[in-house]
C-alpha positions in Angstrom: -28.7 10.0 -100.1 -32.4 10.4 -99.7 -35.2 10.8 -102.2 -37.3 13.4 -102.2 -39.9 11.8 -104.2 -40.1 9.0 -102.3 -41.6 11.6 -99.3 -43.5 12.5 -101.3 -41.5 15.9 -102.1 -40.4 17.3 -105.3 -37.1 18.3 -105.8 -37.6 21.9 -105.4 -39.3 21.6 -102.1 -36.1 19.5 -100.7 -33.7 21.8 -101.5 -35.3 24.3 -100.0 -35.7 22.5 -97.1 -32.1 21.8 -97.4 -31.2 25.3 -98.0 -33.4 26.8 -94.7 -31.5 23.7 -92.6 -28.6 25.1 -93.2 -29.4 29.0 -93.0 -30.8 28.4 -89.4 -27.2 26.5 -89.0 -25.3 29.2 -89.6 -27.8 31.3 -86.8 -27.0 28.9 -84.0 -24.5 29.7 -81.1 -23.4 28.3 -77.8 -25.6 29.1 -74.7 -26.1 28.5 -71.4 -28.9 26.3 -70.8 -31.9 27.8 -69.5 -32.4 25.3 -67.2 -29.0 23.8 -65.9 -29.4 20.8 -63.9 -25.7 21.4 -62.4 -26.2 21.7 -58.6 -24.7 24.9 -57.0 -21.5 24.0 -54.7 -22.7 24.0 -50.9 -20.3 26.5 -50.5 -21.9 28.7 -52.9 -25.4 27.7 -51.5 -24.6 29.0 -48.2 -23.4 33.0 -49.6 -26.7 32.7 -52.1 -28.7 32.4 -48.7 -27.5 35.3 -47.1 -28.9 37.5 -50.0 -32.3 38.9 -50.8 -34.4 36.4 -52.8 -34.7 38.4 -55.9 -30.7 39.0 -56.0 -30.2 35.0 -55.1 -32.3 34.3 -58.2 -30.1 36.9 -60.7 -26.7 35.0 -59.5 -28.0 31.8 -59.9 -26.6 31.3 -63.5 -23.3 32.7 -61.8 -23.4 30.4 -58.8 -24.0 26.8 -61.7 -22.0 28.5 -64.2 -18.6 28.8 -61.5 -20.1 25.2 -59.5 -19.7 23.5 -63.1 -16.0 24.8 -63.4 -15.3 23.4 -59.8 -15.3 27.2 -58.3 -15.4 27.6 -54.8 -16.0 31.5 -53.3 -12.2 31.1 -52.1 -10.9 30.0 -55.6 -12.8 33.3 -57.9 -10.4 35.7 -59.5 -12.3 38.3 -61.8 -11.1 35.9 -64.9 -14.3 33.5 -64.6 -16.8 36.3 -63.3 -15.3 38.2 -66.7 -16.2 35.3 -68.6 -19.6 35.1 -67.2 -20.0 39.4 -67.9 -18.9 38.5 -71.1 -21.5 35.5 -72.1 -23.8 37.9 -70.6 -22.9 41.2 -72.9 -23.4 38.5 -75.7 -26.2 37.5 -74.6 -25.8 34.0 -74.1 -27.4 33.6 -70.9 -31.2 32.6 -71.4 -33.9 35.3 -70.6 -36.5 32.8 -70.1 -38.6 34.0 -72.8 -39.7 31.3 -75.1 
């Protein structure tokens, strides 16, 4: 247990504090990470290179989220490019906006 008065907080302050904590708690929700450090599949690398830049960069999150699952291009039904529409409709992917 900690004391709040020993932080030099009264008691009112800490449960607020404590109260807030767990408010923003309730507001968090699983997301993509903005910036994966899971490397795209060489397969995939080699299709992302054939496309224009600015279409490369908008399938990225596609092309780490289906390299983390162990995807390869010859291995995609719709199911995982579903899930992927889905996180998106949610959106769970980042927008890069802080």
């Amino acid at each position: 247990m900690i004391a709040p008065e020993a932080h030099g907080l009264s008691r009112g302050r800490w449960n607020n504090i404590r109260s807030l904590f767990r408010k923003s708690l309730a507001l968090v929700r699983p997301m993509m990470a903005g910036r994966s450090a899971q490397p795209i599949l060489p397969e995939w690398q080699i299709l992302a290179a054939k496309l224009p830049v600015n279409r490369r960069f908008r399938l990225a999150s596609m092309f780490r989220f289906l390299s983390a699952r162990g995807k390869k291009p010859t291995e995609v039904t719709h199911r995982p490019v579903v899930i992927g529409a889905q996180m998106a409709v949610r959106n769970e992917f980042p927008t890069g906006r802080t």
